[in-house]
C-alpha positions as CSV (number, residue, x, y, z in Angstrom):
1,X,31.1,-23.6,26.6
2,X,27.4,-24.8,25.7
3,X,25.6,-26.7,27.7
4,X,23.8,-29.8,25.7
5,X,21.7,-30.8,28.3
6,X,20.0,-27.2,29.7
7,X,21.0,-24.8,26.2
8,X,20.4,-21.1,26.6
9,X,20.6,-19.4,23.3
10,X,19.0,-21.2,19.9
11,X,19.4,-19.2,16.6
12,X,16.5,-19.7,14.4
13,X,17.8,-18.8,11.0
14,X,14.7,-19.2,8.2
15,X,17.1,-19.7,4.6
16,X,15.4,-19.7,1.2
17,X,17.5,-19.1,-1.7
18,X,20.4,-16.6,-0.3
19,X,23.1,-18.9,-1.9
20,X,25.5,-15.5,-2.3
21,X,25.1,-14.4,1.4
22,X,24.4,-17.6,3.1
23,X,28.6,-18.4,4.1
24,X,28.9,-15.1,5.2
25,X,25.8,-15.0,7.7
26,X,27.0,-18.5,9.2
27,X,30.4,-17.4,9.6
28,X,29.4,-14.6,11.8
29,X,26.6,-17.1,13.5
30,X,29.2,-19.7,14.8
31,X,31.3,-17.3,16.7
32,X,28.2,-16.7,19.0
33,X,27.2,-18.5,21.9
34,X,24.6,-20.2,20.3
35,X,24.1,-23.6,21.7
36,X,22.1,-24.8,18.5
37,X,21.5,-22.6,14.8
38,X,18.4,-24.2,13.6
39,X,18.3,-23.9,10.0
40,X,15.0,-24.2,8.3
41,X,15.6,-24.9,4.4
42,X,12.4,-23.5,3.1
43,X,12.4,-25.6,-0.1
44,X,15.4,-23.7,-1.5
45,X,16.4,-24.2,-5.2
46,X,19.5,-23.1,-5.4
47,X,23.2,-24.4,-3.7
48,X,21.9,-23.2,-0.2
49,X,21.2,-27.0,0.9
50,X,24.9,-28.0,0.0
51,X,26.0,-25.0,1.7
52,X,24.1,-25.5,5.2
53,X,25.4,-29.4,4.5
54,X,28.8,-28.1,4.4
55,X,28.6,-26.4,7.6
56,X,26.4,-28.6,9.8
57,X,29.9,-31.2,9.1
58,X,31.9,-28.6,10.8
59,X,29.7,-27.2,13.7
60,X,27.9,-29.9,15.6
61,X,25.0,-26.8,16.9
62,X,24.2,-26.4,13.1
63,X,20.9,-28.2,12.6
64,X,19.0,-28.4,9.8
65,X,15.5,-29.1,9.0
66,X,14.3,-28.9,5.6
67,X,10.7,-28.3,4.3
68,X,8.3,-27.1,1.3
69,X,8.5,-23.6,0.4
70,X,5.5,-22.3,2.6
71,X,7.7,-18.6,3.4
72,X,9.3,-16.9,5.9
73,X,6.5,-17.0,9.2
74,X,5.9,-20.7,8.7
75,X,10.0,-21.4,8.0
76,X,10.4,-19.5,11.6
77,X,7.7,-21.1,13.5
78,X,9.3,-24.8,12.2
79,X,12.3,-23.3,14.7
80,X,10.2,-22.2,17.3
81,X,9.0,-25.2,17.7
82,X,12.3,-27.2,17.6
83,X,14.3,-24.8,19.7
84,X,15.2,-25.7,23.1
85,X,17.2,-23.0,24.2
86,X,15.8,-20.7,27.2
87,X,16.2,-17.7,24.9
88,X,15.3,-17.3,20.9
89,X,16.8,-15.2,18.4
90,X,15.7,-14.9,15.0
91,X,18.0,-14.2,12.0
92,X,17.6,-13.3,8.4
93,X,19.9,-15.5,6.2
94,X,20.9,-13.0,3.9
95,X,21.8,-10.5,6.9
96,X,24.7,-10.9,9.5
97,X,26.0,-9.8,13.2
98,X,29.3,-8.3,14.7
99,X,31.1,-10.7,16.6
100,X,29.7,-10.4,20.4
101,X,26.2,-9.8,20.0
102,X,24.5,-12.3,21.4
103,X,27.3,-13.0,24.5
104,X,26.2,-9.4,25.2
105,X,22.0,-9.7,25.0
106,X,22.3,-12.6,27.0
107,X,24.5,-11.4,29.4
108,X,21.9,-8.2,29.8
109,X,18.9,-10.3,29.7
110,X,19.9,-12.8,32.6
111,X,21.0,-10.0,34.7
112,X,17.8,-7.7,34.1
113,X,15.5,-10.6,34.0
114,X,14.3,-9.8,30.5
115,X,11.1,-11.2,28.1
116,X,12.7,-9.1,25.5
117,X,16.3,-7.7,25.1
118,X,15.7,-4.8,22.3
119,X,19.0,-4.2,20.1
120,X,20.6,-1.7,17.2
121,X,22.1,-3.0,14.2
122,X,23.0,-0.9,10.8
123,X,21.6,-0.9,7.4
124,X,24.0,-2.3,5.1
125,X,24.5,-1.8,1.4
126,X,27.7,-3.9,1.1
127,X,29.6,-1.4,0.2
128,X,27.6,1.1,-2.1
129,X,27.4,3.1,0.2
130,X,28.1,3.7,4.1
131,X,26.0,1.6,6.4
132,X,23.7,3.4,8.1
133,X,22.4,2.4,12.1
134,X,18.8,1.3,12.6
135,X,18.2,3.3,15.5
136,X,20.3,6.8,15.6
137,X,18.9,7.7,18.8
138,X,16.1,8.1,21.1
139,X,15.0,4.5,22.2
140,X,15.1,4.6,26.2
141,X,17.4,2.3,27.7
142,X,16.3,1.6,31.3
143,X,14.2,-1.3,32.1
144,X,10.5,-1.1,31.6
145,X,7.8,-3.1,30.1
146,X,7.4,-3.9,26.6
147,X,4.5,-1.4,27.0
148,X,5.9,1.6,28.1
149,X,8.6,0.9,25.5
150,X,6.1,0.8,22.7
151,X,4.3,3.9,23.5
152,X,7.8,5.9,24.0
153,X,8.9,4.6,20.7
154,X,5.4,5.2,19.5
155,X,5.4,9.0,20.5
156,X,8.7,9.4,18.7
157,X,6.7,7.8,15.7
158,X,10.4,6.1,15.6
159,X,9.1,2.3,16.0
160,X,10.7,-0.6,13.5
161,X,9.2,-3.7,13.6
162,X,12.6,-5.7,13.2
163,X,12.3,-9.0,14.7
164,X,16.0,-10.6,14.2
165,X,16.9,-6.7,16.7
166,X,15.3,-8.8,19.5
167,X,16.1,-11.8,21.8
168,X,13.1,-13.6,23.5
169,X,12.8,-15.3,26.5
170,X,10.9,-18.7,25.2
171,X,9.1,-19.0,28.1
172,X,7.5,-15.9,27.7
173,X,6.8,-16.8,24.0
174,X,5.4,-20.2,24.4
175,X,3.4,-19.0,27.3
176,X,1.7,-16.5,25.5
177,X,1.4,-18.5,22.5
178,X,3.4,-16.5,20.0
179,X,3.6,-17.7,16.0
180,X,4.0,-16.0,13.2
181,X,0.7,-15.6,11.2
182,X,1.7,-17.3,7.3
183,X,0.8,-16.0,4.2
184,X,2.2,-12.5,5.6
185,X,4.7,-10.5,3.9
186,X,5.5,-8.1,6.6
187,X,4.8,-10.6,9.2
188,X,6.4,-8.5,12.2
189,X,4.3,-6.0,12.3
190,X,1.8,-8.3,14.1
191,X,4.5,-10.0,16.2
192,X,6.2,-7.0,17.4
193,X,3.6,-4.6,18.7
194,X,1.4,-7.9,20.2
195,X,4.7,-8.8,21.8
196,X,5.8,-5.3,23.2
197,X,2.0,-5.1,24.4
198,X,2.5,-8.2,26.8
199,X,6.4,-8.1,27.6
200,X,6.7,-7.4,31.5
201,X,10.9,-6.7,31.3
202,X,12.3,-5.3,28.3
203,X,15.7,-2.9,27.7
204,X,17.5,-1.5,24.8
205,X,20.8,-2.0,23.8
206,X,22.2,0.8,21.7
207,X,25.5,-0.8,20.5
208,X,24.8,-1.2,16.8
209,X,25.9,-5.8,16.2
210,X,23.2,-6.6,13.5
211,X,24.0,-5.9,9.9
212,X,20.4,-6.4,7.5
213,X,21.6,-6.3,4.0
214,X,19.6,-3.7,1.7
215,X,19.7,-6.1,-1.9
216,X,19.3,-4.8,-4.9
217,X,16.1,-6.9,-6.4
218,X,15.3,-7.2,-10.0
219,X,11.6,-8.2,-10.9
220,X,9.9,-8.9,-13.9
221,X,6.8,-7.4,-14.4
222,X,4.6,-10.2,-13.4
223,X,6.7,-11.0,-10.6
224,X,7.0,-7.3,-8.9
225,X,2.6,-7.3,-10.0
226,X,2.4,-10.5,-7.7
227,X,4.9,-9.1,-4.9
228,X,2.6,-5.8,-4.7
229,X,-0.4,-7.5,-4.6
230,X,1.2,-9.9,-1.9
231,X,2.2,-6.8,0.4
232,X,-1.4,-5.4,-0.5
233,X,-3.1,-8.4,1.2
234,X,-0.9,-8.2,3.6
235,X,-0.9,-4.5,5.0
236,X,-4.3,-5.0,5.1
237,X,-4.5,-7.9,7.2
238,X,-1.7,-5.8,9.5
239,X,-4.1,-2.7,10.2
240,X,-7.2,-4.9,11.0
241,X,-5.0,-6.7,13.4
242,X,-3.5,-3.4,14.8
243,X,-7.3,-1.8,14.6
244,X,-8.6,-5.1,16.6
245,X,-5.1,-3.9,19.5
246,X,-6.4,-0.6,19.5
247,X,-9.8,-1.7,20.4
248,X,-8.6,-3.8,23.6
249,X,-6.9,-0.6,24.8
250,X,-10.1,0.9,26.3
251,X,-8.5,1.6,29.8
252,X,-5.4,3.3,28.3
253,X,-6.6,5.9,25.5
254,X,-2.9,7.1,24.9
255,X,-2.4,3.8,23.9
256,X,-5.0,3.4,21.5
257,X,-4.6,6.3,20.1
258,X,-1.1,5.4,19.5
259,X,-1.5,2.2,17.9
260,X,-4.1,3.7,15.9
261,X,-1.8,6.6,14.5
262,X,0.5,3.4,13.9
263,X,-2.3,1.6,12.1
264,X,-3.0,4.6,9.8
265,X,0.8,6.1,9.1
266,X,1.4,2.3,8.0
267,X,-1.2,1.2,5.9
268,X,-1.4,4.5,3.8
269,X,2.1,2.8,2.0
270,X,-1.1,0.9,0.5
271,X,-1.3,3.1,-1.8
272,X,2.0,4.0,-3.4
273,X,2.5,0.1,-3.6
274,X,-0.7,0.1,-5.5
275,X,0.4,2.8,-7.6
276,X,3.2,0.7,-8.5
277,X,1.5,-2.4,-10.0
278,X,2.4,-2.3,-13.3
279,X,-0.4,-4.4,-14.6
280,X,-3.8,-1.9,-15.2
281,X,-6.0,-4.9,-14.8
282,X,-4.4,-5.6,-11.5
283,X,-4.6,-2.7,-10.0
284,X,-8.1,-2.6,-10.6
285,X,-8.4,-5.3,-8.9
286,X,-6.7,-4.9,-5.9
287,X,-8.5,-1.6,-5.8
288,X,-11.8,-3.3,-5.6
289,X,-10.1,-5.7,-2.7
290,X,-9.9,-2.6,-0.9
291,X,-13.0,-1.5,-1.0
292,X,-14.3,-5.2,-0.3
293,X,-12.6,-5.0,2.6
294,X,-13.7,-1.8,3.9
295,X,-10.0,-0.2,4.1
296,X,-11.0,3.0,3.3
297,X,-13.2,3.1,5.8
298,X,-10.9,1.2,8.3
299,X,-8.5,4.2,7.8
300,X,-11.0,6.9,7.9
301,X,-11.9,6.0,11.3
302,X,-8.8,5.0,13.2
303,X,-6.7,8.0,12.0
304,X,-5.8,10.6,14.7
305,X,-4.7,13.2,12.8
306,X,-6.3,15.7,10.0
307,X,-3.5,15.3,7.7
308,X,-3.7,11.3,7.8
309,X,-7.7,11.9,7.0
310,X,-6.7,14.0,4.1
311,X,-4.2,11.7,2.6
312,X,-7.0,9.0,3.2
313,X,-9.6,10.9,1.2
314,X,-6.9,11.8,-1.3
315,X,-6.3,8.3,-2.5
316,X,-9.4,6.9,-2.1
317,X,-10.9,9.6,-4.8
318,X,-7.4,9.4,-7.1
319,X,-8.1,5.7,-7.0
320,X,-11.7,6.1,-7.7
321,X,-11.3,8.0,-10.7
322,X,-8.5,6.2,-12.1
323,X,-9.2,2.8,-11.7
């Protein structure tokens, strides 16, 4: 039974043209415990409105708020701010959960007194071939902070930054004054190591609910130049955050080191994205960004390890000479 008048669980679930998955991720959404499933339409074009309509008629918690296309971190901070449930759980539309994941979060993050409540899920290929879990093994599973959980996950170099494996306490979100930064492509990078940083009460849940669909995408060539150069952009603005994390942890050099390793063994994808632009032109260009932006530079000095300096200098002199 939900309570209307003090809820405890709102689903945020961002949807954007995932017409052939959208039923399915609903389905498994209203046999949580959700007290509301805020659905933020982010100016979808194809039949997803008429499919959310659909539902909403059925399930009272279904609530839908529509909006211009302005992408996924602005679509999920519309829910933030409309949720009223004491705890927040993001979902991808195109993804979907085992029956009993969220009963069981909530029921570990009201006993443990929880910011966070870290979970497993599987990588699924619908079928292609076998689904695969997130998290095989290793993540510790005894409450600690968000802190200590970062740097154990960290040493394992075994970190995800998987927003829809977590449950938040909103209190500890909207008193730390958590959004997700728009314009990003791989916005959780940000979110999930600022958020592990200042969670006091965290655990992990092994049991594998969450199912994140691996699509097969097809692109046209301007299309995958523009989604390269978008990811570009946006790896870099992820390693001048992390770099800016690493700075504050001064009185904790494990730390720093860590998220500096992080910083590095992330942003080197960079480059095989780069390779990949198909465009000459553009590739010149957003080789040029780079250098604008100092990234070679940015890498060279935060990496920890030879190897990482190597593969820095590497690309940056491959890159020189071809662009």
């Amino acid at each position: 039974m939900t309570d209307a008048m003090n809820p405890k669980l709102s689903i945020i679930l961002p949807v954007y043209n995932v017409a052939p998955f959208l039923a399915q991720c609903l389905d498994s959404l209203i046999k949580e415990p959700a007290d509301e499933i805020i659905a933020v339409d982010d100016g979808s074009t194809d039949e997803c409105p008429q499919i959310l309509q659909r539902y909403a008629q059925r399930d009272a918690r279904i609530r839908i708020i529509r909006q211009e296309n302005a992408g996924l971190s602005a679509a999920r901070n519309t829910g933030m701010a409309a949720a009223q449930g004491r705890y927040l759980a993001f979902v991808d539309s195109d993804d979907f959960v085992e029956e009993g994941m969220y009963a069981r979060l909530l029921e570990m993050a009201e006993r443990d007194d929880l910011d966070i409540a870290l979970a497993n899920g599987y990588f699924h290929f619908a079928g292609k071939k076998p689904d695969t879990p997130i998290y095989r093994d290793g993540p510790p599973q005894e409450i600690t902070s968000g802190r200590e959980w970062l740097r154990a996950m960290l040493r394992q170099q075994k970190l995800l930054h998987m927003v829809w494996l977590h449950l938040y306490r909103r209190g500890f979100l909207t008193d730390n004054g958590f959004s997700f930064e728009q314009g990003l492509v791989h916005e959780d990078v940000i979110w999930t190591t600022r958020a592990l940083l200042q969670a006091g009460r965290v655990r992990y849940d092994p049991e594998p609910f969450y199912r994140y669909r691996i699509r097969e995408r097809h692109f046209t060539p301007e299309q995958n130049t523009r989604r390269l150069s978008a990811i570009i952009k946006s790896s870099v603005r992820n390693a001048e955050a992390l770099a800016l994390m690493a700075a504050a942890e001064s009185e904790d050099p494990e730390m720093m080191r860590l998220l500096r390793w992080q910083l590095v063994d992330g942003g080197l994808s960079v480059f095989h994205k780069l390779e990949k632009i198909p465009d000459a032109g553009e590739r010149r260009r957003q080789f040029s960004y780079l250098r604008e932006r100092s990234y070679f530079r940015l890498l060279w000095e935060k990496a920890v390890l030879f190897s990482q300096r190597r593969r820095v200098l590497r690309h940056f002199l491959k890159n020189l000479f071809t662009a």
